[in-house]
N, C-alpha and C positions, 0 to 999 in steps of 0.2 A: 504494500500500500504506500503510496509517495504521500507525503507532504500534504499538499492540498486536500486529497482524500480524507488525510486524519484531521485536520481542519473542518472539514463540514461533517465528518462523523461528529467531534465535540462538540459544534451546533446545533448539528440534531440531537443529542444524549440530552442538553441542558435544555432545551427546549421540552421537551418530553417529560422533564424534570421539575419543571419551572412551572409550565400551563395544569391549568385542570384546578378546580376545589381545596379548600386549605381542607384535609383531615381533620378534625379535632378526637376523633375518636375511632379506633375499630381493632375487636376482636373476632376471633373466631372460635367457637368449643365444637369441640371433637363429641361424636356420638359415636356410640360403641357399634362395633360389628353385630352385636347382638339384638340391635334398632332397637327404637327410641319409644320407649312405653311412656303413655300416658300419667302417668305418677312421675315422669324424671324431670327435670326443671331444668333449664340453661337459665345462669345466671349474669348476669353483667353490671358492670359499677362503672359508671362515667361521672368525671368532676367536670361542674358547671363555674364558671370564674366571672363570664361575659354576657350580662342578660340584654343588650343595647342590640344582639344580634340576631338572624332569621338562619335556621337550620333545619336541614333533612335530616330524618332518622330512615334508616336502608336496614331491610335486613340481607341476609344474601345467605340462601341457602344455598347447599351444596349437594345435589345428589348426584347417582350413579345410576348406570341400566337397568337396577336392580326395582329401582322405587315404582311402584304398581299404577301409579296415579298420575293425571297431569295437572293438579293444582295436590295444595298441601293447606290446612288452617292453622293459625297458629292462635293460643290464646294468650295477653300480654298483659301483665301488671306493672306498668309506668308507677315507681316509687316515687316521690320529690322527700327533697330533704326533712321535711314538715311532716312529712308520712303520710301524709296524701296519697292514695290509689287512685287511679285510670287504670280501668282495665277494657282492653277494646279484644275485639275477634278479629280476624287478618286472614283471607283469602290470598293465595299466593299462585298465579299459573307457571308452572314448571316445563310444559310441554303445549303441544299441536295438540289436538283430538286424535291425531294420526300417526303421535306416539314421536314426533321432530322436536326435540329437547329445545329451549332457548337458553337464552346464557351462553356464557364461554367454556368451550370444550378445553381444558385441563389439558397441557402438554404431557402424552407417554399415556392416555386414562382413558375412562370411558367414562368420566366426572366431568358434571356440567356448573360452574358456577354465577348465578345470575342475581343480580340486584332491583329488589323489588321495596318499593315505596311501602313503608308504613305511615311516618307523619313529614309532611313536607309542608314548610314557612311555621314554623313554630318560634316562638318565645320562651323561652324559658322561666318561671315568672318569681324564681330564687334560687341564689347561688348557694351549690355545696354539692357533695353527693346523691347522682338520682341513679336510682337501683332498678333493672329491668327482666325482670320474671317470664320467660318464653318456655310455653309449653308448647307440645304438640296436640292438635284440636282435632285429630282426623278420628274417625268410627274404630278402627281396628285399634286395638288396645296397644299394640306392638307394630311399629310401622318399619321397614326395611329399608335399607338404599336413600337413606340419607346419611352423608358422612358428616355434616357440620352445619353448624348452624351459624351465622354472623351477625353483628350489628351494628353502622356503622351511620355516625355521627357527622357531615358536612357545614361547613359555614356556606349560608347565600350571597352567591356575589350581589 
């Protein structure tokens, strides 16, 4: 590679690096091979600093070939630091009717990972820790062919 090549490579890297959404938040929990029964909880702990500002809440599941369905429910207890519940129910489409995954196919896998709105232009209305309780909401007690669950917190430009 000469010279100028590596030049527009570092362009493009820091451009790619630079654009897009400030994060302020995102985890991912792992679900067991042994899928995700209805008693098991994902939990998450985001700290709030900034109430002056507008954010999406994303979740982003992750599943595999495996998962039987093409949406998924999720059930959610939005903590605030006050102890305050919200709890909202959350459809999520995971696939086509025709079984054509969306999301991003996972490099070497057969894992799709896609981002789906929960709360989008929110305020957050006190700073400190807000605690978020995601269960799985579907019929079958024991749901398969999901590997993880996400939950991911953006600033609005």
């Amino acid at each position: 590679m000469n010279q100028q090549n590596n030049y527009w490579l570092i362009i493009f890297v820091f451009a790619l690096v630079s654009c897009g959404p400030k994060v302020v938040y995102e985890t991912n929990i792992n679900i067991s091979d042994t899928g995700w029964h209805k008693d098991s909880v994902a939990v998450f702990k985001s700290e709030v600093t900034e109430l002056n500002r507008d954010y999406h809440l994303l979740l982003q599941p992750n599943v595999n070939m495996d998962y039987a369905y093409n949406n998924i429910w999720f059930f959610i207890d939005a903590i605030a630091p006050s102890g305050h519940i919200q709890r909202d129910t959350v459809s999520c489409y995971l696939s086509a009717v025709d079984g054509e995954m969306y999301g991003n196919k996972q490099w070497f896998s057969d894992d799709y990972i896609s981002v789906q709105p929960y709360k989008l232009n929110i305020r957050f209305p006190e700073k400190g820790v807000y605690t978020y309780r995601i269960a799985q909401g579907m019929r079958d007690e024991n749901i398969m062919g999901l590997n993880s669950i996400g939950l991911k917190i953006i600033e609005v430009e």
